[in-house]
RONUGU-559180 format. One record per residue: x, y, z of N, C-alpha, C, CB in turn; residue number from 1. Coordinates in nm, 2 decimals. Each point is the difference from the previous one (the first is absolute). Last residue first. Glycine has a CB too. Example, Ala and Ser with C-alpha at 12.3 -4.5 7.8 and 13.67 -1.06 7.14 Angstrom:
BEGIN
     n_xx     n_yy     n_zz    ca_xx    ca_yy    ca_zz     c_xx     c_yy     c_zz    cb_xx    cb_yy    cb_zz     n
     1.28    -0.22     0.71     0.09     0.11     0.00    -0.08     0.11     0.08     0.12    -0.06    -0.22     2
    -0.09    -0.51     0.21    -0.09     0.12     0.00     0.09     0.12     0.00    -0.19    -0.12     0.12     1
//
This chain:
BEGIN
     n_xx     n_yy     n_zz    ca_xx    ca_yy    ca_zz     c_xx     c_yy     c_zz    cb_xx    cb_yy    cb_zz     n
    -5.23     1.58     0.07    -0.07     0.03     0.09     0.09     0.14     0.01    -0.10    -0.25     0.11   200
    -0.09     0.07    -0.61     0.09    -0.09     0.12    -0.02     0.10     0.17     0.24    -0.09    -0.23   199
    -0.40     0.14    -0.23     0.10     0.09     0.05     0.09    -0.06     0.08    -0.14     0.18    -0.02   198
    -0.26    -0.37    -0.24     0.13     0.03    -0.07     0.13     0.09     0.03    -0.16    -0.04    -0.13   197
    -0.31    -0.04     0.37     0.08    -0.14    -0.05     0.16     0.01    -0.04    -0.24    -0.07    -0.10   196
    -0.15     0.43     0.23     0.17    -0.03    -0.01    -0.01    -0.14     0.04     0.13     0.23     0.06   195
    -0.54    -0.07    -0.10     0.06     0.10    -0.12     0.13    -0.05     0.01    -0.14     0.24     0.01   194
    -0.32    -0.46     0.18     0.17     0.01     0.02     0.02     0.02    -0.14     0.07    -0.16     0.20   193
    -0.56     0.31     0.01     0.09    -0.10    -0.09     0.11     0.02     0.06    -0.09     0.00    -0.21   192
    -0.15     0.46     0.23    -0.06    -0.16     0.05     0.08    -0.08    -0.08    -0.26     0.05     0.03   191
     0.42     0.44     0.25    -0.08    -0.06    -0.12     0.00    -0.13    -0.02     0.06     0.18    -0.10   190
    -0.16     0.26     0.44     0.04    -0.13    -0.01     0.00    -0.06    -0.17    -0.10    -0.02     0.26   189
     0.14     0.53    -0.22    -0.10    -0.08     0.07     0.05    -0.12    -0.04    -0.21     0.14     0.00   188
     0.54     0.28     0.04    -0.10    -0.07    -0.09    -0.07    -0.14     0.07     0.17     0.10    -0.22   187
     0.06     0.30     0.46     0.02    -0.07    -0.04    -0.09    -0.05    -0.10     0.12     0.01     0.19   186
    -0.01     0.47    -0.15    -0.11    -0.06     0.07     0.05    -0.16    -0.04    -0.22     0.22    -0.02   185
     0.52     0.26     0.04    -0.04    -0.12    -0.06    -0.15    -0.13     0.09     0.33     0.04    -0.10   184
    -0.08     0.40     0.33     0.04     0.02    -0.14    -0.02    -0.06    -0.13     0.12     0.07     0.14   183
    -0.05    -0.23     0.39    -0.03     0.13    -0.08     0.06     0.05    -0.11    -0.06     0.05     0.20   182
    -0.05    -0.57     0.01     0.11     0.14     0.00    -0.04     0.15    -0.09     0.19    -0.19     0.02   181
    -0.52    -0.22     0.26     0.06     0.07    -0.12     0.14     0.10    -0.04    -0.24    -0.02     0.01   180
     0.21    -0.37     0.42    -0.07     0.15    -0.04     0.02     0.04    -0.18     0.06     0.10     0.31   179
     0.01    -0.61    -0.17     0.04     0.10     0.04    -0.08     0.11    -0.03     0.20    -0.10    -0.02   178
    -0.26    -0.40     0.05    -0.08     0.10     0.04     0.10     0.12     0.04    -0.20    -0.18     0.08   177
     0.31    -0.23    -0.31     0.04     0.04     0.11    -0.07     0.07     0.03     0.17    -0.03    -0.02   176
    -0.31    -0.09    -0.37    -0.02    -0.08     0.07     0.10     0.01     0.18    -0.06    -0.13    -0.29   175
     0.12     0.47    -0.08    -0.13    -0.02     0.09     0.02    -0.12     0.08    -0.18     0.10    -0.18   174
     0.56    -0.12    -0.04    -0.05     0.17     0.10    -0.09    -0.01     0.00     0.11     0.17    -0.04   173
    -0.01    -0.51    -0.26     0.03     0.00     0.17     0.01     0.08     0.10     0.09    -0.10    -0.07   172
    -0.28     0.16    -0.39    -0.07    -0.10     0.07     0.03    -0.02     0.12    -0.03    -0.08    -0.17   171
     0.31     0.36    -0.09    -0.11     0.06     0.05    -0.11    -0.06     0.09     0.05     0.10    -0.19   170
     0.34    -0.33    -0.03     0.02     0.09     0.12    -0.09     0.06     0.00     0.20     0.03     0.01   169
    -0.30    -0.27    -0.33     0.01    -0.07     0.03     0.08     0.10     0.22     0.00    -0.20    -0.36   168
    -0.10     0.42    -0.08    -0.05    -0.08     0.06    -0.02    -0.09     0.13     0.02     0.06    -0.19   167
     0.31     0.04    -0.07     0.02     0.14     0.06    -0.14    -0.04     0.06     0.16     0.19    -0.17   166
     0.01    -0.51    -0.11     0.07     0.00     0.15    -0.01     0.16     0.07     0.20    -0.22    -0.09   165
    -0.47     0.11    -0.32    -0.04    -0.10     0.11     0.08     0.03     0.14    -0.06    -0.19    -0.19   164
     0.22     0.44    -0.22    -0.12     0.04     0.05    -0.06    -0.07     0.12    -0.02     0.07    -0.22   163
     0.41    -0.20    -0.02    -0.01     0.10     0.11    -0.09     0.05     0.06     0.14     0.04    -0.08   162
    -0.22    -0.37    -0.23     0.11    -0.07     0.11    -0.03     0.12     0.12     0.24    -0.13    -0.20   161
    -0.43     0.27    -0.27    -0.04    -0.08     0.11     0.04    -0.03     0.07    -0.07    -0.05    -0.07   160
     0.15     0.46    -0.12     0.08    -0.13    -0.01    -0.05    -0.09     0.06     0.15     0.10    -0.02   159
    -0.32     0.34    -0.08     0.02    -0.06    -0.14     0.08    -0.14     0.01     0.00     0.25    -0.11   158
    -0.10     0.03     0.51    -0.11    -0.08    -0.05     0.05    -0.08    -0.15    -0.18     0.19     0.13   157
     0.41     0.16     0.14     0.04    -0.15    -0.01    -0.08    -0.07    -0.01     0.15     0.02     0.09   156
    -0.17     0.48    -0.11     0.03    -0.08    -0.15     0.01    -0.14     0.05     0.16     0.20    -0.15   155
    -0.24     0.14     0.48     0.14     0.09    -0.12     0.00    -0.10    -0.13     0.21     0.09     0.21   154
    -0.54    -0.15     0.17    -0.04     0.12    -0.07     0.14     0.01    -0.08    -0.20     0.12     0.19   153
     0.25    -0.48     0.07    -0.06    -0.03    -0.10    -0.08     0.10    -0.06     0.01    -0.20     0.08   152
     0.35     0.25     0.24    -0.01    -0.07    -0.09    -0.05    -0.05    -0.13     0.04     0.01     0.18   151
    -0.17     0.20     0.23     0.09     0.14    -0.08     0.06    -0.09    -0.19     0.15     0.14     0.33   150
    -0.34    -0.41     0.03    -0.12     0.09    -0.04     0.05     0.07    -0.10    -0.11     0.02     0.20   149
     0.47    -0.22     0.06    -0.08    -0.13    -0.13    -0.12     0.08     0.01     0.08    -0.30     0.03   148
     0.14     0.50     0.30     0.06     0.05    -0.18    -0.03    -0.13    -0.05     0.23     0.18     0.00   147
    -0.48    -0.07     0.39     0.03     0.08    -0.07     0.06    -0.03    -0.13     0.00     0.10     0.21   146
     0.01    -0.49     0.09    -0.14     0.03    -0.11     0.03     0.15    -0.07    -0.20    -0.14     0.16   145
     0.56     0.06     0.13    -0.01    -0.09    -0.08    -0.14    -0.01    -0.08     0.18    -0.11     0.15   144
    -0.14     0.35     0.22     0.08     0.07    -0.09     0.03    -0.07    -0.14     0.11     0.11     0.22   143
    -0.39    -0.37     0.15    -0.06     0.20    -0.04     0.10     0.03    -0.14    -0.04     0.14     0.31   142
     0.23    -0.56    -0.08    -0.08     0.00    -0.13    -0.12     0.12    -0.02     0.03    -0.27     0.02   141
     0.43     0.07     0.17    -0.03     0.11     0.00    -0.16     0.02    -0.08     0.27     0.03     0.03   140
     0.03    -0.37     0.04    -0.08     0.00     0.04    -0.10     0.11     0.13     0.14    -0.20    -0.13   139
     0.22     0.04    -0.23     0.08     0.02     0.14    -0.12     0.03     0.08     0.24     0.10    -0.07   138
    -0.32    -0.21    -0.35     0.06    -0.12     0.05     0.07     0.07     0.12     0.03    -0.15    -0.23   137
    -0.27     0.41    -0.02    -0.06    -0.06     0.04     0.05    -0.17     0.11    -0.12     0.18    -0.21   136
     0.38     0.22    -0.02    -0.06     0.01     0.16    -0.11    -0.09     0.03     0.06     0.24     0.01   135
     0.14    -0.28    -0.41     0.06    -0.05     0.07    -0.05     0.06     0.18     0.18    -0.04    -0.25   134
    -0.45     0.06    -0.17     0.07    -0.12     0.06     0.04    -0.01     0.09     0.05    -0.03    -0.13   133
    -0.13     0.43    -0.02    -0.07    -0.09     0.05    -0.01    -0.12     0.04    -0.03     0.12    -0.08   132
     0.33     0.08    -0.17     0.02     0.09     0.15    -0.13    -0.07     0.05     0.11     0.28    -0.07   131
    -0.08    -0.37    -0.38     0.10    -0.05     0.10     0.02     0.01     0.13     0.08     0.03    -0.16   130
    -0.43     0.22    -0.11     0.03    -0.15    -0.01     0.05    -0.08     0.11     0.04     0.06    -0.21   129
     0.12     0.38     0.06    -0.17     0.01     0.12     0.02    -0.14     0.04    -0.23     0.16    -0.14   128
     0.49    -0.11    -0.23     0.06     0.03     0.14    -0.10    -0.01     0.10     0.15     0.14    -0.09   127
    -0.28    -0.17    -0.36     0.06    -0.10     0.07     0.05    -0.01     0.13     0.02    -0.01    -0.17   126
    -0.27     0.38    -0.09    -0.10    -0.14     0.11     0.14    -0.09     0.03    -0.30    -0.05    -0.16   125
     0.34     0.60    -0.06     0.03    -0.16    -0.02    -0.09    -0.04     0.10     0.24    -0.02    -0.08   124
    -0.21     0.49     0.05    -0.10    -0.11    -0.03     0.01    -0.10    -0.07    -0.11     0.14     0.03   123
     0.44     0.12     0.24    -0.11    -0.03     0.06    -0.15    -0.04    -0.06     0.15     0.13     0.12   122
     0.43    -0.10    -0.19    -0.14    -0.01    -0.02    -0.09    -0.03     0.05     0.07     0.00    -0.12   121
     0.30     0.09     0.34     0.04     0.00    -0.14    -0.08     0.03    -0.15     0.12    -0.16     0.13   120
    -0.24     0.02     0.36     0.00     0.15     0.00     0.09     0.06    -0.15    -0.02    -0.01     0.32   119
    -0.04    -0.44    -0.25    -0.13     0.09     0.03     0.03     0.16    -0.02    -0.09    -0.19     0.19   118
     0.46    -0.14    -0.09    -0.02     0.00    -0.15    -0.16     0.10     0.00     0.15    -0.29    -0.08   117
     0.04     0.32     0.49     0.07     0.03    -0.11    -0.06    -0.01    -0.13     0.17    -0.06     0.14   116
    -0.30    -0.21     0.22    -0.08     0.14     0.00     0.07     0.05    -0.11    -0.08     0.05     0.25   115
     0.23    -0.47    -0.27    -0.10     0.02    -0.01    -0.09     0.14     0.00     0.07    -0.20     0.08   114
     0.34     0.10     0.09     0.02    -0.01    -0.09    -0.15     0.04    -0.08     0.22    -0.16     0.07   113
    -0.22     0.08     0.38     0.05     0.16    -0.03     0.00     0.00    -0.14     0.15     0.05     0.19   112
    -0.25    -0.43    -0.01    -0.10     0.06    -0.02     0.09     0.14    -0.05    -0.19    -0.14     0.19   111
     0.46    -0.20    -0.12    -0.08     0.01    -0.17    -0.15     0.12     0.03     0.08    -0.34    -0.09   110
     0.24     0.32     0.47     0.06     0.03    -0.11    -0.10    -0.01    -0.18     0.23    -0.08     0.20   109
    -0.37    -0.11     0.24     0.00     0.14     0.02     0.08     0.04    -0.14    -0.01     0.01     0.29   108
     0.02    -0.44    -0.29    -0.16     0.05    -0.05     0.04     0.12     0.04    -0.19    -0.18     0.02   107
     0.51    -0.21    -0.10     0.02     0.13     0.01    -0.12     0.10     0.03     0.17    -0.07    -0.14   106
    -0.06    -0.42     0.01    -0.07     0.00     0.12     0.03     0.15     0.07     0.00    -0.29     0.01   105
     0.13     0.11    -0.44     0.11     0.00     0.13    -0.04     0.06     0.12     0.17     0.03    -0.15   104
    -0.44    -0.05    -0.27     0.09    -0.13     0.04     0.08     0.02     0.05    -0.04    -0.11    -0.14   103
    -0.17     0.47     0.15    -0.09    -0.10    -0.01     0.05    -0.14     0.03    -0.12     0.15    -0.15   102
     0.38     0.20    -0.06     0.03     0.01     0.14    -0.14    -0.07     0.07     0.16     0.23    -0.04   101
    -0.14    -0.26    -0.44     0.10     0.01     0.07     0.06    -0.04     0.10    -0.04     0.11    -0.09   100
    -0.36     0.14    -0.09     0.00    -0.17     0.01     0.12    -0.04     0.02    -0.16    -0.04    -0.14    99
     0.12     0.48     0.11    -0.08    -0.05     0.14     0.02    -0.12    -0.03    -0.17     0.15     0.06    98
     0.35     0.04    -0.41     0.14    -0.03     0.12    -0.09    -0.07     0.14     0.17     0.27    -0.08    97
    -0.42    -0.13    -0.34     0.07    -0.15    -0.03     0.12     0.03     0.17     0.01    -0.03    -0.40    96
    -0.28     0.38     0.32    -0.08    -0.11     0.05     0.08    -0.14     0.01    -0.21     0.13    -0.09    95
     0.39     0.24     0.01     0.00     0.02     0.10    -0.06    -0.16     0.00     0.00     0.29     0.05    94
     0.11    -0.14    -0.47     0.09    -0.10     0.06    -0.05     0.02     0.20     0.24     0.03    -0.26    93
    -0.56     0.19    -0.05     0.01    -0.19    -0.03     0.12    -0.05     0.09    -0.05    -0.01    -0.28    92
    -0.01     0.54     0.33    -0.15    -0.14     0.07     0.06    -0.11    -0.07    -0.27     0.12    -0.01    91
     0.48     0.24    -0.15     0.11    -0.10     0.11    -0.13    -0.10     0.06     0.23     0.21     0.10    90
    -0.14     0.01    -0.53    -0.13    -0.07    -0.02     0.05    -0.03     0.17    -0.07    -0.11    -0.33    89
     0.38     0.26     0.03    -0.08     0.08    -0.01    -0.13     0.00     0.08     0.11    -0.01    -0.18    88
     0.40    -0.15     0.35    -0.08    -0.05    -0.11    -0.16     0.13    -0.01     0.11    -0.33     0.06    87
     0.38     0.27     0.19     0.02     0.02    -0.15    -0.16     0.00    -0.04     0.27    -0.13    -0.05    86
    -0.13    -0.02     0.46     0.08     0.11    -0.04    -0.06     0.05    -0.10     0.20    -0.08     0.08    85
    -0.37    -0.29     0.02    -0.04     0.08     0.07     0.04     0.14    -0.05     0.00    -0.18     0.17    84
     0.20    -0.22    -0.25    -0.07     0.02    -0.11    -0.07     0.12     0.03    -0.01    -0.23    -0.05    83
     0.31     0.04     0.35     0.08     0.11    -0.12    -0.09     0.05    -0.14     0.24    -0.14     0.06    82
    -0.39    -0.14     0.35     0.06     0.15     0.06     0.03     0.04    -0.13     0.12    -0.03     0.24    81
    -0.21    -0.39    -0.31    -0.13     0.07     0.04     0.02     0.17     0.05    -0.09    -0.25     0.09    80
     0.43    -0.10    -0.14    -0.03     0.08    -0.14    -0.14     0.05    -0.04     0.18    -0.13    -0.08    79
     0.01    -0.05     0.52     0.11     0.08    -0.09    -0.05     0.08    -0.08     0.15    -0.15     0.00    78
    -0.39    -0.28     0.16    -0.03     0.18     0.09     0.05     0.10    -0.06     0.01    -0.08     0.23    77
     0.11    -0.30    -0.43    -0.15     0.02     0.00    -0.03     0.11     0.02    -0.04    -0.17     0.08    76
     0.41    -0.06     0.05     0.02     0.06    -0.14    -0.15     0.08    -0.02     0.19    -0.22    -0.11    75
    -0.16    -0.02     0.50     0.11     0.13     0.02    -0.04     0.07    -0.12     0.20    -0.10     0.12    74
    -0.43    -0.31    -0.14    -0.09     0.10     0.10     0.14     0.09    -0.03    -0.20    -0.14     0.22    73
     0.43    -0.18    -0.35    -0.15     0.02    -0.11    -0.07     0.14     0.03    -0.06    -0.29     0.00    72
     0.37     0.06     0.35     0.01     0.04    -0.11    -0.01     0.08    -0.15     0.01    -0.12     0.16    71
    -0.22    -0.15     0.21     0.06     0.11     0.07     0.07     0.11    -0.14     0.06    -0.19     0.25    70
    -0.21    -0.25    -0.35    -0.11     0.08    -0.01     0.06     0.11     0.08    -0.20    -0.18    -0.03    69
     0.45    -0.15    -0.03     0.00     0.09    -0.14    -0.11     0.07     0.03     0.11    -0.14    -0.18    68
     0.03    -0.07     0.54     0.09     0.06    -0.02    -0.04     0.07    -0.13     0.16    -0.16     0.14    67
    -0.46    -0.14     0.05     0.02     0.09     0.06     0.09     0.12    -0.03    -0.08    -0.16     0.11    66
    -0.15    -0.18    -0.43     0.10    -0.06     0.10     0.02     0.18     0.09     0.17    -0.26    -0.18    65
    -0.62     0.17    -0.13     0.13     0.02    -0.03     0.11    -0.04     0.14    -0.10     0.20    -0.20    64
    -0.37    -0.22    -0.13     0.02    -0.08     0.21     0.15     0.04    -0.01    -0.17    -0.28     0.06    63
    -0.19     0.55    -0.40     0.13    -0.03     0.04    -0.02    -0.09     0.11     0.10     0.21    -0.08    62
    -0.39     0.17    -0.08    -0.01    -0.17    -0.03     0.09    -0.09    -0.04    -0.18     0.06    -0.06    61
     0.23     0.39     0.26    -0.11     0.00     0.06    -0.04    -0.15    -0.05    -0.06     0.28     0.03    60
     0.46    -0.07    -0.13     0.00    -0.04     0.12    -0.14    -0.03     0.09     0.22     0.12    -0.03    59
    -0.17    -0.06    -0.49     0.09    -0.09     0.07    -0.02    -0.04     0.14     0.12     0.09    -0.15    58
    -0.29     0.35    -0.04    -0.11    -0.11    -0.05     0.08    -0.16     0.05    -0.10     0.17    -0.26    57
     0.36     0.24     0.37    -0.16    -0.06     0.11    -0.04    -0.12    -0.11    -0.14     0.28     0.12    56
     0.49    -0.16    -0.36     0.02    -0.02     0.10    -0.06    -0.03     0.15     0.09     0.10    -0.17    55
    -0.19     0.16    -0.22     0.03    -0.20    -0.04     0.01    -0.05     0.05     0.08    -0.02    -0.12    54
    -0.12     0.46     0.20    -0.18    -0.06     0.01     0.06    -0.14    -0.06    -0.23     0.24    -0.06    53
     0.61     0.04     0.07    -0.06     0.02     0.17    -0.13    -0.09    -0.04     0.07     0.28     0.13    52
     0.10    -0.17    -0.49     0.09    -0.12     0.02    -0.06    -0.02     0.13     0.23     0.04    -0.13    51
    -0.42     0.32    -0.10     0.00    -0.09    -0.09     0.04    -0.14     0.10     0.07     0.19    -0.22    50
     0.11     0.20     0.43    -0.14    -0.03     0.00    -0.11    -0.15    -0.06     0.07     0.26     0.00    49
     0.41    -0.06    -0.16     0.01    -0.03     0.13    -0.21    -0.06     0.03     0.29     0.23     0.08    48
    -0.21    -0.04    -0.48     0.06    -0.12    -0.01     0.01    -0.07     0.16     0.14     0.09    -0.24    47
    -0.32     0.39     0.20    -0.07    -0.16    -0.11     0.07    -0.09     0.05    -0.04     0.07    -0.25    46
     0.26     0.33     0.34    -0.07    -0.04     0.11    -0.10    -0.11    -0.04     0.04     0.22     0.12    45
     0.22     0.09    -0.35    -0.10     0.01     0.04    -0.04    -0.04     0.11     0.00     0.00    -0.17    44
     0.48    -0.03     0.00    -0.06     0.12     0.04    -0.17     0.03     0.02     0.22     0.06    -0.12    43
     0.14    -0.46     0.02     0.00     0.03     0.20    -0.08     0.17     0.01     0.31    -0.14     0.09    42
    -0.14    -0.29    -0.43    -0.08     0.11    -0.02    -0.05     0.04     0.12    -0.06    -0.06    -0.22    41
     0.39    -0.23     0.19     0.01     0.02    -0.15    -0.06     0.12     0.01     0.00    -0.22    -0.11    40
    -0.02     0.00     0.50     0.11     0.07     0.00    -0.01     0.05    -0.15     0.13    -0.13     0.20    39
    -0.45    -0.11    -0.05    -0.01     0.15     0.06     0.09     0.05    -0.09    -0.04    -0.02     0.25    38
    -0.02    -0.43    -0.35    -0.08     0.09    -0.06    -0.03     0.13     0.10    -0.12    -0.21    -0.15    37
     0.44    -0.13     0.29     0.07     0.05    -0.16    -0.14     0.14    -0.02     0.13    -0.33    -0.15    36
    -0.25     0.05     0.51     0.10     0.11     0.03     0.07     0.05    -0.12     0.03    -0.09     0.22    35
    -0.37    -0.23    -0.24    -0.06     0.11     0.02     0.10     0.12     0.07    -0.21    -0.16     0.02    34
     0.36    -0.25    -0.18    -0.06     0.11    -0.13    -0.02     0.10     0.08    -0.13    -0.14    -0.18    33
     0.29    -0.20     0.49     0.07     0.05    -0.11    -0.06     0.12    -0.07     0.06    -0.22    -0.02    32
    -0.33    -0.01     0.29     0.08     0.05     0.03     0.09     0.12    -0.05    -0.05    -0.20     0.08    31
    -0.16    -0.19    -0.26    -0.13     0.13    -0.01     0.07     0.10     0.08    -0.24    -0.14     0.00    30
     0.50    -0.23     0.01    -0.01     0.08    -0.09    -0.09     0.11    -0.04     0.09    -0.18    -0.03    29
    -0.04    -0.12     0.41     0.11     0.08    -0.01     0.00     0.10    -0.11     0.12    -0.18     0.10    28
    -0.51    -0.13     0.00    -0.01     0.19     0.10     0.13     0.02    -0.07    -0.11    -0.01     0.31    27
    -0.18    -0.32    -0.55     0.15     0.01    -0.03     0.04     0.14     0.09     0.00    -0.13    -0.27    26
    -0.45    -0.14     0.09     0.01     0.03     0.20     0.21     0.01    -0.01    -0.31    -0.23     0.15    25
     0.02     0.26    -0.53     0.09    -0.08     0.00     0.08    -0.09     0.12    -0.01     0.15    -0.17    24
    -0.27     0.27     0.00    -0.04    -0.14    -0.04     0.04    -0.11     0.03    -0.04     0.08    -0.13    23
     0.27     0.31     0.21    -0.10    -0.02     0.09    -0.11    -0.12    -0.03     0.04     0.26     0.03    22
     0.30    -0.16    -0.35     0.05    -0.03     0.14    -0.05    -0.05     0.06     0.08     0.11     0.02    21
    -0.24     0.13    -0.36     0.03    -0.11    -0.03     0.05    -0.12     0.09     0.02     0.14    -0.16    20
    -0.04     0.38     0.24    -0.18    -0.11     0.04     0.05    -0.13    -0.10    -0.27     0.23     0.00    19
     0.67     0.04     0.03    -0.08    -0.02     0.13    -0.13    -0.08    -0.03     0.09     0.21     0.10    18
     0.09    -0.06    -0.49     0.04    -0.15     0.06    -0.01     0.01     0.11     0.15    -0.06    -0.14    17
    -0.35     0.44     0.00    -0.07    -0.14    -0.13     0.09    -0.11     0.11    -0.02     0.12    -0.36    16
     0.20     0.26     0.46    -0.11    -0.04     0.09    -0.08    -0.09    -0.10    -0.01     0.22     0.15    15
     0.43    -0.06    -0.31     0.02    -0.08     0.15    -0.13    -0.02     0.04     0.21     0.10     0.08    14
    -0.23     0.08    -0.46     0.03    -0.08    -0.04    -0.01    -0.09     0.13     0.10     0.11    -0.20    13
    -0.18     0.33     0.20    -0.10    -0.06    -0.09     0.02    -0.17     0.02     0.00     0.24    -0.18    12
     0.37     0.08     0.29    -0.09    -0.01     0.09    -0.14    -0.09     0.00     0.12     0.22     0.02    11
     0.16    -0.11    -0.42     0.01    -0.09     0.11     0.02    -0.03     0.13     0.03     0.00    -0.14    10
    -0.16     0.34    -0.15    -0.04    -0.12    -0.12     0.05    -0.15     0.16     0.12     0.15    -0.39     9
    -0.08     0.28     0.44    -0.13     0.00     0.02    -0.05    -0.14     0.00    -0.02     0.21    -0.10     8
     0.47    -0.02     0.03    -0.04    -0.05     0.12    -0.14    -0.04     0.06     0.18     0.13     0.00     7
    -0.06     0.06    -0.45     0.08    -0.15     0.04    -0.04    -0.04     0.11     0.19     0.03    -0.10     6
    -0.33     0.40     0.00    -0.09    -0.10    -0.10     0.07    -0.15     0.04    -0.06     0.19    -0.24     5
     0.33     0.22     0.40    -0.14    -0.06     0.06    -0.07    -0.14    -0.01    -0.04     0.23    -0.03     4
     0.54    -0.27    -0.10    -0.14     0.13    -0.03    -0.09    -0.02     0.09    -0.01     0.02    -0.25     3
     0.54    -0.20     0.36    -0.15    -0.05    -0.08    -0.04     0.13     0.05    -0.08    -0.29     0.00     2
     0.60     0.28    -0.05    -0.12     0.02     0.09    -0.13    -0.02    -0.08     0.13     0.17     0.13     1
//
């Protein structure tokens, strides 16, 4: 029977050759490891997770054949649940699962995911962020300025990109002439094009 320290060692191992793989656009094998690197070490919840974000990072810049991306997304999801299980920190793997289910055109589910991770922590900005987004794209955009405001009082200034695309929904809530929402004063027009770099 392997030691802890053994199983550590090669759990370690399977996921080094998953992202070798993944370099490699090789789904069966990135496959592979990333199921060796539970099974070796199946008690944190690292290694699964670890593998769940190799996995998005793949199926999001990937043109993949339908079958391995069905696939991929299963394993994905799998080890988004089991990282969950286990992990200290559950805001990261929530947020990583909203993206997830994003690409499976899941949004009531990633929003929940979303409120979740928030309420995990609540003075993280990413989630806000996100949540912004994404009701902005459902076009929701009151509730959608709220948390890109909430946004950028929690810290997402320090990121330009994010900062513009929290912006950038604030601009579309006024320019819709919605009512202030209560509880935040929108911020006054701002001049120039700030998002070039965000895209739309």
């Amino acid at each position: 029977t392997l030691g802890f320290g053994s199983r550590l060692v090669l759990a370690d191992r399977a996921l080094f050759q998953a992202a070798q793989s993944a370099s490699r656009s090789d789904i069966e094998r990135v496959l592979e490891h990333g199921r060796s690197a539970r099974a070796a070490f199946p008690w944190t919840g690292t290694h699964a997770f670890v593998f769940s974000r190799l996995a998005g990072q793949l199926l999001s810049g990937s043109n993949l054949p339908p079958g391995q991306r069905a696939e991929l997304l299963a394993a994905a999801e799998e080890s988004a649940r089991s990282g969950l299980l286990h992990a200290s920190q559950p805001q990261t793997v929530l947020v990583h699962r909203a993206s997830l289910e994003v690409l499976q055109g899941k949004q009531e589910e990633a929003q929940a995911s979303l409120t979740s991770a928030m309420e995990a922590a609540p003075s993280w900005y990413r989630p806000r962020w996100l949540l912004a987004v994404l009701l902005a794209s459902k076009g929701q955009l009151r509730e959608a300025a709220e948390q890109a405001s909430a946004a950028l009082d929690l810290g997402a200034r320090i990121h330009p990109e994010i900062a513009d695309s929290c912006l950038r929904i604030l601009d579309l809530a006024r320019a819709a002439n919605l009512p202030e929402p209560g509880g935040f004063e929108l911020p006054q027009p701002v001049s120039g094009n700030r998002f070039d770099r965000c895209g739309g």
